[in-house]
MIMI-20345 format. One record per residue: x negated, y negated, z of N, C-alpha, C in turn. Coordinates in steps of 0.05 Angstrom, whole numbers, padded with zeros to 5 digits, always signed. Layout:
// residues N
XYZXYZXYZ;...
//
This chain:
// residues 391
-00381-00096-00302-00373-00080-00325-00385-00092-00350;-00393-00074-00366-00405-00086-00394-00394-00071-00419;-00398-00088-00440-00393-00073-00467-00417-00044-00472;-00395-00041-00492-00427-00018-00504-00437-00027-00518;-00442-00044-00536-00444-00055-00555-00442-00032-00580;-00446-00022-00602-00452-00001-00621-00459+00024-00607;-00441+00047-00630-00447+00070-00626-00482+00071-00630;-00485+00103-00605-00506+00118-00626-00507+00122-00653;-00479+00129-00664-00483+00144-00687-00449+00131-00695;-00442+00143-00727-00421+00135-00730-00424+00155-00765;-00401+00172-00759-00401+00187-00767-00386+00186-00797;-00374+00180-00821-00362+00173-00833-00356+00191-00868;-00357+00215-00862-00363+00234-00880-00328+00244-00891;-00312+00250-00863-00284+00252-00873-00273+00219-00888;-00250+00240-00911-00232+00214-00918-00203+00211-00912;-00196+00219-00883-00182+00208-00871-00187+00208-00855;-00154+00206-00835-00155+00211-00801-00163+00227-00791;-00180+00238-00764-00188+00253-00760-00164+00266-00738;-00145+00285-00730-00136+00292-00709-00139+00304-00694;-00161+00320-00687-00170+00345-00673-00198+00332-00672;-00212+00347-00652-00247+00345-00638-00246+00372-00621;-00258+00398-00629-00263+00417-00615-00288+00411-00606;-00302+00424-00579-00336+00433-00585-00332+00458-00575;-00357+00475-00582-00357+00501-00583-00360+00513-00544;-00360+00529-00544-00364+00541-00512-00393+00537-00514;-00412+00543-00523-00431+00536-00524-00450+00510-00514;-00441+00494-00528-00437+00461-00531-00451+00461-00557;-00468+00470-00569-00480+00470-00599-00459+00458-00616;-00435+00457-00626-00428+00445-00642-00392+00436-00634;-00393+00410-00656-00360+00407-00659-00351+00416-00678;-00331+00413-00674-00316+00413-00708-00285+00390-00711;-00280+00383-00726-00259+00361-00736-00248+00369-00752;-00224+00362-00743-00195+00372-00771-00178+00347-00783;-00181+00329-00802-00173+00309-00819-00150+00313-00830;-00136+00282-00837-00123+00285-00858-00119+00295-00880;-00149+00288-00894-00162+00299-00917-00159+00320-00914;-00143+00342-00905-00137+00371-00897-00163+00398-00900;-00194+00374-00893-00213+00388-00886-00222+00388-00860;-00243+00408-00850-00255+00404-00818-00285+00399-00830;-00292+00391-00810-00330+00398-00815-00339+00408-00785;-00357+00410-00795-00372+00428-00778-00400+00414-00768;-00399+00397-00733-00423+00381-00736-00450+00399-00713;-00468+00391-00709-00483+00398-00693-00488+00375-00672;-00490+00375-00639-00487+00368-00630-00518+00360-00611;-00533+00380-00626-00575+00370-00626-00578+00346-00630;-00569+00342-00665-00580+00320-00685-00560+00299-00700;-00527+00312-00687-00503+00302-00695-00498+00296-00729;-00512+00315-00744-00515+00315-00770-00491+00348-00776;-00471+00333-00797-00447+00353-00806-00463+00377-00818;-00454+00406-00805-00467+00425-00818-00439+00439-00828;-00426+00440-00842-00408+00443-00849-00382+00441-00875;-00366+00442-00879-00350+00428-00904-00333+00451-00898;-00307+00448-00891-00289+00466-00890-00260+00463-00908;-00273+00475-00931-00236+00466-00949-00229+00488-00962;-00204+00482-00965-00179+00511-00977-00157+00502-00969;-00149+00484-00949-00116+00476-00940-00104+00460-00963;-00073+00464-00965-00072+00438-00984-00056+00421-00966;-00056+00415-00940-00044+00397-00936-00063+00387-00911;-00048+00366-00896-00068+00358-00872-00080+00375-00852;-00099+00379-00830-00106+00393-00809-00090+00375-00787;-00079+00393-00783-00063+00380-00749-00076+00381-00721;-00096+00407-00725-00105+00410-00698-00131+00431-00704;-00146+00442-00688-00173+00461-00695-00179+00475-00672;-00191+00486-00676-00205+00505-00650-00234+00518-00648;-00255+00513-00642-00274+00519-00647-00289+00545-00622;-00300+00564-00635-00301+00587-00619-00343+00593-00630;-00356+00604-00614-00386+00598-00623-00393+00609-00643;-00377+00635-00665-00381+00634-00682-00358+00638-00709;-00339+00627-00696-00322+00626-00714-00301+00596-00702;-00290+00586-00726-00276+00556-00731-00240+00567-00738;-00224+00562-00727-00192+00565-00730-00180+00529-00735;-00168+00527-00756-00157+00505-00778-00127+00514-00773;-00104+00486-00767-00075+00498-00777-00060+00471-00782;-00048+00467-00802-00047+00454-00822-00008+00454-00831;-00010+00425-00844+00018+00427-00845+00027+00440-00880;+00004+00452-00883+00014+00476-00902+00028+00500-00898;+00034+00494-00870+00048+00526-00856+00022+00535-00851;-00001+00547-00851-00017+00561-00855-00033+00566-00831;-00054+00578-00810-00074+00572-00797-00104+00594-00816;-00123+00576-00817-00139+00592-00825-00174+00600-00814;-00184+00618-00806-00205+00626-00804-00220+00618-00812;-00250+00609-00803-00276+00609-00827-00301+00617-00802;-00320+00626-00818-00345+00631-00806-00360+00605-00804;-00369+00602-00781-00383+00584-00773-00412+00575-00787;-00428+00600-00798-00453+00602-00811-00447+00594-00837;-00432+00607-00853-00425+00601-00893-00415+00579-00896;-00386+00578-00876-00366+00554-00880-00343+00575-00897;-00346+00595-00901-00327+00608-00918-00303+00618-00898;-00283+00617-00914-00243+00614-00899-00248+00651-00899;-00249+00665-00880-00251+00693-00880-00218+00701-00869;-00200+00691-00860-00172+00693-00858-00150+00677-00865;-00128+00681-00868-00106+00661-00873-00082+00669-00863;-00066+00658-00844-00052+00672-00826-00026+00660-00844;-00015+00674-00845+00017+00666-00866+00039+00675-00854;+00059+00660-00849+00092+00670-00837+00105+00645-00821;+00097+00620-00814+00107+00602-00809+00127+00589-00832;+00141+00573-00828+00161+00563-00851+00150+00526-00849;+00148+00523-00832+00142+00498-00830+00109+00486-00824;+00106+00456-00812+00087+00444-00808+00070+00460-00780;+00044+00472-00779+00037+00486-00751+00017+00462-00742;+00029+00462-00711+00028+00446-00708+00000+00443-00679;+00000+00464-00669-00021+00473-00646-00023+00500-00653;-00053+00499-00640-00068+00545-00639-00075+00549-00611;-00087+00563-00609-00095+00573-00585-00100+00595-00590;-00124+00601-00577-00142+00627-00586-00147+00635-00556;-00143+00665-00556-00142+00672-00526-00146+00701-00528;-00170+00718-00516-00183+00746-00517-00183+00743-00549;-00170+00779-00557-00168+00775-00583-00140+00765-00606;-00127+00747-00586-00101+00731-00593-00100+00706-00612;-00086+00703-00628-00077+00675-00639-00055+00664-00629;-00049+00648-00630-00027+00635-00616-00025+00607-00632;+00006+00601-00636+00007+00587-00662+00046+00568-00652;+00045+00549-00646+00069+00534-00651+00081+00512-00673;+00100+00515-00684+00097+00498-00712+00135+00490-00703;+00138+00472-00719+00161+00455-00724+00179+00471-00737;+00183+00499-00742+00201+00516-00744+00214+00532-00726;+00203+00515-00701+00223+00525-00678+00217+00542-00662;+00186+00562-00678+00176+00580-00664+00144+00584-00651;+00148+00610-00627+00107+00610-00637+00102+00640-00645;+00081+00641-00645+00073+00664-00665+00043+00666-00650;+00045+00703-00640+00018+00703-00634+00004+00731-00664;-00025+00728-00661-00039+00738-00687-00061+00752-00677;-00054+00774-00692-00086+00781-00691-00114+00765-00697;-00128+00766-00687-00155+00748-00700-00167+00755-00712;-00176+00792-00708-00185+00801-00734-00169+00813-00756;-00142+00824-00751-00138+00834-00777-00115+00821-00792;-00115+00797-00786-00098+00772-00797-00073+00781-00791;-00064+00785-00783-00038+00804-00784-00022+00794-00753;+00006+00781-00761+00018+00765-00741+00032+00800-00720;+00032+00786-00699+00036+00817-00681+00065+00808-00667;+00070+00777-00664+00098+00774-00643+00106+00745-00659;+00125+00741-00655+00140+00721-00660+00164+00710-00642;+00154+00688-00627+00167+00680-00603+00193+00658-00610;+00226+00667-00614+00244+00658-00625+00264+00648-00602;+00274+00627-00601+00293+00618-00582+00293+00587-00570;+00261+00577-00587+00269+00542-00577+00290+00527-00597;+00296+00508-00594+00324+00495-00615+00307+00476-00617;+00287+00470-00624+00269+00455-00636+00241+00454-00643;+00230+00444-00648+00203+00448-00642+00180+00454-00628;+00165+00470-00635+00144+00478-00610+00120+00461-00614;+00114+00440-00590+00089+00420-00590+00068+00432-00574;+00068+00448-00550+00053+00449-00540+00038+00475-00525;+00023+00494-00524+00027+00528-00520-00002+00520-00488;+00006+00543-00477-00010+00556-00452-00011+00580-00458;-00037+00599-00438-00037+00624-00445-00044+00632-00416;-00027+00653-00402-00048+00677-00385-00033+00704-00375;-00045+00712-00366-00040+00740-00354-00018+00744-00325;-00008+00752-00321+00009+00757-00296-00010+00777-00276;-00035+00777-00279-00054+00797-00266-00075+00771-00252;-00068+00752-00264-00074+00725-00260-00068+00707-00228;-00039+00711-00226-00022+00695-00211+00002+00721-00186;-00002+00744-00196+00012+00768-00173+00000+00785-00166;+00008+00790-00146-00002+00809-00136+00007+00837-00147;-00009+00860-00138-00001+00887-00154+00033+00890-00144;+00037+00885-00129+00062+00902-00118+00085+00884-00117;+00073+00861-00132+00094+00844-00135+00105+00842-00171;+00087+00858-00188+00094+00856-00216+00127+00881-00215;+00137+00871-00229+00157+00890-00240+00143+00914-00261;+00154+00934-00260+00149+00961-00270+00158+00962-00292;+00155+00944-00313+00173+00940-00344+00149+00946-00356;+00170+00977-00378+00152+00984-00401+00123+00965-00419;+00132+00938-00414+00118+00924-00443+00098+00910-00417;+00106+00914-00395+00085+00902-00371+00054+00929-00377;+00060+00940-00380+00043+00968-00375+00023+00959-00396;+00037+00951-00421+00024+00955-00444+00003+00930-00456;+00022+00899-00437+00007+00886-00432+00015+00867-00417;+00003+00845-00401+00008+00836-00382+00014+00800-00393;-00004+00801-00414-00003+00776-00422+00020+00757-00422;+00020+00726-00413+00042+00707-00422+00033+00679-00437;+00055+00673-00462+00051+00654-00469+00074+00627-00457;+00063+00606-00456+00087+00585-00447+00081+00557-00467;+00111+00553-00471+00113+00542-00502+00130+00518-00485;+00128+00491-00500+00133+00463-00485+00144+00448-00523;+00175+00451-00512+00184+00439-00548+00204+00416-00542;+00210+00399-00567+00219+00374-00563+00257+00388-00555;+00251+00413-00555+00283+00416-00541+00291+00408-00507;+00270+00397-00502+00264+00378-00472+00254+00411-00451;+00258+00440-00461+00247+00456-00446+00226+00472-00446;+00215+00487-00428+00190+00500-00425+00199+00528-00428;+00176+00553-00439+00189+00569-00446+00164+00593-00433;+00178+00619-00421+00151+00634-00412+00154+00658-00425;+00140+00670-00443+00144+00694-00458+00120+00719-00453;+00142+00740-00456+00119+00766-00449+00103+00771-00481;+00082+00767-00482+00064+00773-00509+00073+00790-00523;+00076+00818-00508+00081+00850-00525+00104+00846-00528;+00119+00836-00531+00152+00844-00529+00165+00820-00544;+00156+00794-00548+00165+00771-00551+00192+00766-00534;+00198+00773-00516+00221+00775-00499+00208+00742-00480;+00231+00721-00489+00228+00711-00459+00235+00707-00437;+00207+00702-00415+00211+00720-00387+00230+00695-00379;+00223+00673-00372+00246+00647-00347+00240+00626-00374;+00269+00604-00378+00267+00577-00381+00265+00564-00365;+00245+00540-00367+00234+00515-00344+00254+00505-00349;+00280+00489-00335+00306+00471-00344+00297+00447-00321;+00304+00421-00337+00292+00399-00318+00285+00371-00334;+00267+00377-00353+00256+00349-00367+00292+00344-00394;+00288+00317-00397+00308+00307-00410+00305+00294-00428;+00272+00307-00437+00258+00288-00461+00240+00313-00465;+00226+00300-00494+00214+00324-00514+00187+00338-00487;+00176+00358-00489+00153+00370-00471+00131+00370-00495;+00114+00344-00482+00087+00334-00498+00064+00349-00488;+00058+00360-00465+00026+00371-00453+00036+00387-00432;+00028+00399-00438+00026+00429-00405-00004+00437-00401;-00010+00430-00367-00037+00446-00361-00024+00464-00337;-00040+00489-00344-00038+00514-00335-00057+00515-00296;-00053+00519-00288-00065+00523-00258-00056+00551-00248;-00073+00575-00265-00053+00614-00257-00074+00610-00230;-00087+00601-00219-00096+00609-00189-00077+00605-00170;-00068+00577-00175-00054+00575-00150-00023+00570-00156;-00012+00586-00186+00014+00597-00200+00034+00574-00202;+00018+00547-00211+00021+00526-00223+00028+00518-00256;+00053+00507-00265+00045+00500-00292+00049+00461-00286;+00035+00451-00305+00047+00422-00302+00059+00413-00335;+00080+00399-00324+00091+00389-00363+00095+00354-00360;+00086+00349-00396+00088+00318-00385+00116+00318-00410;+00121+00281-00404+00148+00289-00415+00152+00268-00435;+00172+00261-00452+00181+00233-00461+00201+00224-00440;+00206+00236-00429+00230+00224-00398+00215+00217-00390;+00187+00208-00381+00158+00197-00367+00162+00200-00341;+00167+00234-00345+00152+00251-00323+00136+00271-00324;+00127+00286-00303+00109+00298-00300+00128+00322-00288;+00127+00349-00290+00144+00368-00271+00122+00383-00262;+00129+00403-00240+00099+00422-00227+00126+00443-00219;+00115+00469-00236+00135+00492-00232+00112+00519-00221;+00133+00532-00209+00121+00557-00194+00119+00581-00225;+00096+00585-00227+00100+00601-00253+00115+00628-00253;+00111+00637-00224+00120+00665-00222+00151+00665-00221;+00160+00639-00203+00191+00645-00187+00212+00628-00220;+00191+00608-00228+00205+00586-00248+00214+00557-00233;+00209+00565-00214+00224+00539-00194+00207+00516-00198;+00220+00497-00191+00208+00472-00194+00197+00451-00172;+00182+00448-00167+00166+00448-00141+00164+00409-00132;+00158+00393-00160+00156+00374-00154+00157+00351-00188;+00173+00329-00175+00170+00316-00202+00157+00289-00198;+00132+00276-00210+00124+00260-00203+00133+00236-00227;+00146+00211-00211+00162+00190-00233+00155+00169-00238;+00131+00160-00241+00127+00132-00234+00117+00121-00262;+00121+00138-00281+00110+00123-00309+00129+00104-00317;+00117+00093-00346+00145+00074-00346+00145+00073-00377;+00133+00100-00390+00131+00113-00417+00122+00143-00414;+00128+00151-00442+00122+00181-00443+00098+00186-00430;+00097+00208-00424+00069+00227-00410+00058+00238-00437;+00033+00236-00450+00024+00239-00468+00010+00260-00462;-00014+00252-00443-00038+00280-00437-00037+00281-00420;-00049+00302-00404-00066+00306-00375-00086+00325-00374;-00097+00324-00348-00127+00336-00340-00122+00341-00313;-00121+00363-00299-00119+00377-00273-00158+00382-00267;-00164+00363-00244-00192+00364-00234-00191+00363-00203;-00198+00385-00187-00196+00398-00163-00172+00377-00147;-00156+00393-00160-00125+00385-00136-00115+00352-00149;-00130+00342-00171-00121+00317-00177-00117+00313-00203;-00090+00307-00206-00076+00309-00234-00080+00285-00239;-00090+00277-00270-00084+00255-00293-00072+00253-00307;-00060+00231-00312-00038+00233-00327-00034+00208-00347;-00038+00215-00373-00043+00183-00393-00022+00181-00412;-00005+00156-00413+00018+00146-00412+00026+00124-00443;+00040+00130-00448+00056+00113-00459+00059+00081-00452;+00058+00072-00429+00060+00059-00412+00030+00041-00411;+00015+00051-00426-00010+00038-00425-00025+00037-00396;-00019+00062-00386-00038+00072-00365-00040+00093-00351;-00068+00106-00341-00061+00137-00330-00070+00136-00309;-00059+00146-00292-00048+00159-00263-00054+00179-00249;-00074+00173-00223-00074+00204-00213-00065+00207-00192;-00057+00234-00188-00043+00247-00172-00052+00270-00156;-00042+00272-00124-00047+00293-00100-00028+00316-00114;-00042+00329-00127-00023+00355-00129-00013+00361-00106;-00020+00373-00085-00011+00386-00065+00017+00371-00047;+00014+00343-00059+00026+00321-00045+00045+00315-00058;+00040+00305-00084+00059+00294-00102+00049+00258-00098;+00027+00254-00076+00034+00221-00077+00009+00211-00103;+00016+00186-00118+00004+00165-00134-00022+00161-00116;-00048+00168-00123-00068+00156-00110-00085+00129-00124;-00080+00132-00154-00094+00112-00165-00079+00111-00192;-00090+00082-00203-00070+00069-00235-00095+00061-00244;-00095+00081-00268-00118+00056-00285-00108+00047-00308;-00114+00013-00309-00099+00003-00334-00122-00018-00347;-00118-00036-00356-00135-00044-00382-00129-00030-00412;-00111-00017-00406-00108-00007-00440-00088-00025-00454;-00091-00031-00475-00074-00056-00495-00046-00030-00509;-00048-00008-00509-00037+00004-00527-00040+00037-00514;-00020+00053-00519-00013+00079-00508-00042+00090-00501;-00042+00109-00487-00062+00124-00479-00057+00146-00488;-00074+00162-00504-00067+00175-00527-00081+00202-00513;-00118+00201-00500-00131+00223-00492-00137+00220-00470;-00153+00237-00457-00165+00240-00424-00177+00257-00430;-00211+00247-00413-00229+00269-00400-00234+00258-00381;-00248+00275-00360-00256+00279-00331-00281+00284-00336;-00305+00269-00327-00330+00273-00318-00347+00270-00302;-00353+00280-00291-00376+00270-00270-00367+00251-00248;-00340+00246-00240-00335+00233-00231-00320+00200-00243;-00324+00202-00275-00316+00179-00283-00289+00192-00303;-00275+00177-00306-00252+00186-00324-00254+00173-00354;-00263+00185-00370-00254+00170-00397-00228+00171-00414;-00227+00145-00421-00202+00148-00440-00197+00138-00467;-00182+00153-00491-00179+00133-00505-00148+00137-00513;-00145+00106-00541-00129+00096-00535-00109+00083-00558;-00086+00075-00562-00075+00068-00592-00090+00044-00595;-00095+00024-00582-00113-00002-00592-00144+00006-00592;-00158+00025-00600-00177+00033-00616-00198+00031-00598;-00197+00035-00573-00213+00031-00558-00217+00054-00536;-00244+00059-00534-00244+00086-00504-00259+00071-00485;-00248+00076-00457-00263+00068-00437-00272+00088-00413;-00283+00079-00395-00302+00089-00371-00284+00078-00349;-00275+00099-00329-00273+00086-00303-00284+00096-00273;-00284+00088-00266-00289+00101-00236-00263+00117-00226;-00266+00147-00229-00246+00163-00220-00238+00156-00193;-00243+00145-00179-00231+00144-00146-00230+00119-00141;-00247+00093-00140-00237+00068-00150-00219+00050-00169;-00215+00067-00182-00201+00055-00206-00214+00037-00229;-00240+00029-00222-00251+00005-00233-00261+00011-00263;-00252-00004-00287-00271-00006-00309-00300-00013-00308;-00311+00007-00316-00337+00005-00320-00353+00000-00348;-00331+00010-00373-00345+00007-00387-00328+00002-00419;-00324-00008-00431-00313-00010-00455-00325-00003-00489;-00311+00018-00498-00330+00028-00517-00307+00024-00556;-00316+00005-00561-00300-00005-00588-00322-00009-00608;-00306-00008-00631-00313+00003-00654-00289+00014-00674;-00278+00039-00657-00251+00050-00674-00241+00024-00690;-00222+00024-00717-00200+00016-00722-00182+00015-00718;-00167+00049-00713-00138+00061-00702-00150+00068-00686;-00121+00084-00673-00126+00104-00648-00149+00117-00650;-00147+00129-00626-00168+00149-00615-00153+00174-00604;-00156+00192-00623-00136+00218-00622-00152+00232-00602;-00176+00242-00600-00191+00261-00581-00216+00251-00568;-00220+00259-00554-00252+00259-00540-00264+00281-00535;-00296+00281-00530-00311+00307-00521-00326+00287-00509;-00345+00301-00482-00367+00295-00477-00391+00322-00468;-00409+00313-00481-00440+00340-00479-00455+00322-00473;-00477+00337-00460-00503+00327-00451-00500+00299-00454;-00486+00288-00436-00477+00252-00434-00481+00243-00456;-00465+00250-00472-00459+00231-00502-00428+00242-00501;-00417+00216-00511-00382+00211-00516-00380+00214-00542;-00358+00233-00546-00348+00227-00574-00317+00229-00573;-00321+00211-00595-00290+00191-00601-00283+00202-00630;-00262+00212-00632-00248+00221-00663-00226+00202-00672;-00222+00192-00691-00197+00168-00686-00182+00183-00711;-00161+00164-00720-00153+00165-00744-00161+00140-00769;-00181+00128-00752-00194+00114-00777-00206+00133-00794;-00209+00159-00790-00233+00173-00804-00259+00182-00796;-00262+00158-00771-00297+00165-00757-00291+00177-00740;-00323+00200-00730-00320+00205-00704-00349+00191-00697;-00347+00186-00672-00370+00160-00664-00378+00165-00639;-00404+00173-00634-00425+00183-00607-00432+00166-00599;-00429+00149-00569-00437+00141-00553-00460+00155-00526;-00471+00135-00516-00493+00149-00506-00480+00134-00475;-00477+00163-00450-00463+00147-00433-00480+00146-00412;-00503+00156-00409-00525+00167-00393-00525+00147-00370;-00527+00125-00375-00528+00091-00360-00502+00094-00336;-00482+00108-00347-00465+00101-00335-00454+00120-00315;-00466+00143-00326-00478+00171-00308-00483+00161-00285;-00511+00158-00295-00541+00157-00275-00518+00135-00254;-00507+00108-00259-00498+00087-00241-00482+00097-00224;-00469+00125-00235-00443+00136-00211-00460+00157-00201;-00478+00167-00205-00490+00195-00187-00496+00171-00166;-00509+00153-00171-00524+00134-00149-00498+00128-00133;-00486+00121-00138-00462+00106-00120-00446+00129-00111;-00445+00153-00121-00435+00186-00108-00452+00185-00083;-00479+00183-00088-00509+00189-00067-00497+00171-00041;-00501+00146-00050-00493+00128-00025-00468+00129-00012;-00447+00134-00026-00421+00145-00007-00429+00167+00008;-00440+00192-00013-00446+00214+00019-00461+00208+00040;-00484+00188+00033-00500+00183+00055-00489+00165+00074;-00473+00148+00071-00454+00131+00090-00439+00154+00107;-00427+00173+00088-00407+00189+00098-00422+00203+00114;-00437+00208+00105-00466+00231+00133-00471+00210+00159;-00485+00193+00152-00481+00168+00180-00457+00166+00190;-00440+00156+00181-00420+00152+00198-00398+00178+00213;-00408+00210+00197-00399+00229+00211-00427+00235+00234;-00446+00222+00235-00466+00228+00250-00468+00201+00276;-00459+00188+00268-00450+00164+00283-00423+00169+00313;-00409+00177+00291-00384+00193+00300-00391+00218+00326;-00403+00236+00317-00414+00263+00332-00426+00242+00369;-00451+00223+00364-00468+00211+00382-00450+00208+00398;-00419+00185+00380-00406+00173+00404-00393+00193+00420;-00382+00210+00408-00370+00244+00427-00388+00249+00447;-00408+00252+00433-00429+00258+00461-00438+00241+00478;-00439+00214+00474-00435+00190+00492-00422+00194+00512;-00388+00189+00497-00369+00196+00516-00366+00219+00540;-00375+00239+00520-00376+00262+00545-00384+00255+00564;-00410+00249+00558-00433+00246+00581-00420+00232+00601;-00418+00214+00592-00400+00184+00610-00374+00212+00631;-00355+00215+00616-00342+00229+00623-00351+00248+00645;-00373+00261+00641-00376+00282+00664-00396+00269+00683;-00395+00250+00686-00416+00230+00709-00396+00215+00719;-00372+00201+00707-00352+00200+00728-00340+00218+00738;-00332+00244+00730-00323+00261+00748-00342+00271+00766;-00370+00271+00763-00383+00267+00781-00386+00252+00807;-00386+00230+00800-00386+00203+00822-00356+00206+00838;-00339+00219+00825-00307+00229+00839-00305+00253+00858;-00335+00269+00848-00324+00291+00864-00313+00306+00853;-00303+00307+00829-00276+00327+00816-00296+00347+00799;
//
């Protein structure tokens, strides 16, 4: 395992914390939402800010970046629009009372949870709030979005007026310790998740196989049937809040309070691996290529080997935390609340795990080819003594 020594790049244009790191669907650009209650707008070619996004008067809490348009929401109450090309605020979504706190942008949907207890979905083009989702006793931290056309079958949906009109669901995760599933058109909610006994920090969505997962400050993990509401499995082994996760083919992550993240056999429920080395909470998670990165409250992101567990790589610099990560065309980026966001170049560390991917399959090809010979060994053997028997 080695240091990185120095970023590629190091970015230092905001003047504060940075809390948000979108990149676009595209991969062409990020964008960052600050203390300094601006975003910018970077390019991800030449990692030079094309951008300057201001009009909030208070901090950016979170961002969303879409390929040609940027979504800002701010503890001005506010979320706001801008064009990606000018930098000009072309919407301002108004009706929250408090701090908003997460968005989510979905077809032509806004989706908006704030510390007034509620969420709120929006038109995207004609600014104009369409539902207002009322009934958590506290705050809303964390939103999901999908369709029930998603996860049932035709003949299994109910025949309800506002089903016809639309199918859509939002699911809302608030420090009232419950999960919440609501019909879009109607703001009616459909089931409460009852179960966690601590605030609901992260929910990832799984509508194929009618999965939700929630992490917790009880430092658990729950896995609910989205359709029935039932609760399928609770996985316990943290020994702090569940902060983030990342669902990557059947294998849940899970980054901790506890100063370590954890993956898990969905299908199973069992602990397959612990990765630790972190000095201080585990704040983010990505999944790549096989390696898991993380970062972290002691100002540091690292590299591991997703299925070994092993540190591979240590990437410091930050001062504070490390609120987000992205990775494009093998470059890492790190958003902290020092203010920087800071590009690492991970290519080295790529290239080291495709090679060591290569050589496991090719072992795995020998020794399932190894395997096959001895069957046919045996046979053979086998039908030459029943030979020599007579039988």
């Amino acid at each position: 395992m080695g240091n990185s020594g120095s970023a590629v790049k190091v970015c230092t244009d905001h003047q504060g914390g940075i809390n948000w790191l979108s990149l676009s669907p595209d991969g062409q650009r990020l964008l960052t939402g600050s203390e300094d209650g601006t975003a910018r707008l970077w390019s991800t070619a030449d990692s030079q800010c094309r951008g300057h996004f201001q009009g909030h008067e208070s901090y950016i809490t979170f961002c969303h970046l879409e390929n040609e348009a940027a979504f800002t929401c701010s503890a001005d109450h506010t979320i706001r629009k801008w064009d990606v090309m000018t930098g000009q605020c072309v919407a301002i979504y108004r009706g929250h009372t408090s701090i908003v706190n997460r968005i989510l942008v979905a077809k032509d949907y806004l989706f908006s949870g704030s510390y007034d207890r509620t969420a709120r979905c929006w038109s995207v083009d004609k600014e104009k709030q369409i539902q207002e989702f009322r009934g958590h006793r506290n705050c809303v931290l964390t939103l999901a979005h999908y369709s029930s056309r998603d996860v049932l079958e035709e003949e299994e949906e109910e025949e309800e007026e506002e089903q016809k009109v639309s199918r859509d669901l939002l699911v809302t995760g608030s420090t009232d310790c419950t999960v919440k599933v609501w019909w879009v058109s109607s703001g009616r909610c459909y089931q409460t998740l009852l179960g966690h006994t601590g605030a609901v920090l992260c929910l990832i969505l799984d509508a194929p196989n009618r999965e939700l997962f929630s992490g917790s400050t009880d430092y658990t993990i729950r896995t609910w049937n989205i359709v029935t509401g039932e609760q399928l499995k609770v996985f316990k082994e943290h020994q702090g809040s569940v902060i983030c996760l990342e669902l990557v083919n059947r294998h849940l992550y899970s980054g901790s309070a506890d100063r370590t993240v954890k993956c898990w056999l969905v299908d199973t429920g069992e602990r397959i691996q612990t990765y630790k080395a972190h000095k201080h909470s585990v704040s983010t998670l990505k999944y790549h290529a096989g390696i898991l990165f993380t970062g972290s409250g002691d100002a540091c992101a690292r590299a591991f080997n997703s299925k070994s567990g092993v540190l591979q790589k240590i990437f410091r610099g930050h001062k504070f935390i490390i609120n987000c990560i992205q990775i494009h065309n093998e470059l890492l980026y790190t958003a902290s609340h020092d203010g920087t966001l800071r590009i690492w170049d991970i290519r080295g560390i790529c290239k080291r795990n495709k090679r060591r991917l290569k050589k496991e399959r090719s072992a795995q090809g020998r020794s399932s080819q190894k395997g096959s010979l001895s069957r046919l060994f045996n046979n053979k053997v086998g039908c030459m003594v029943q030979q020599e028997n007579g039988e």
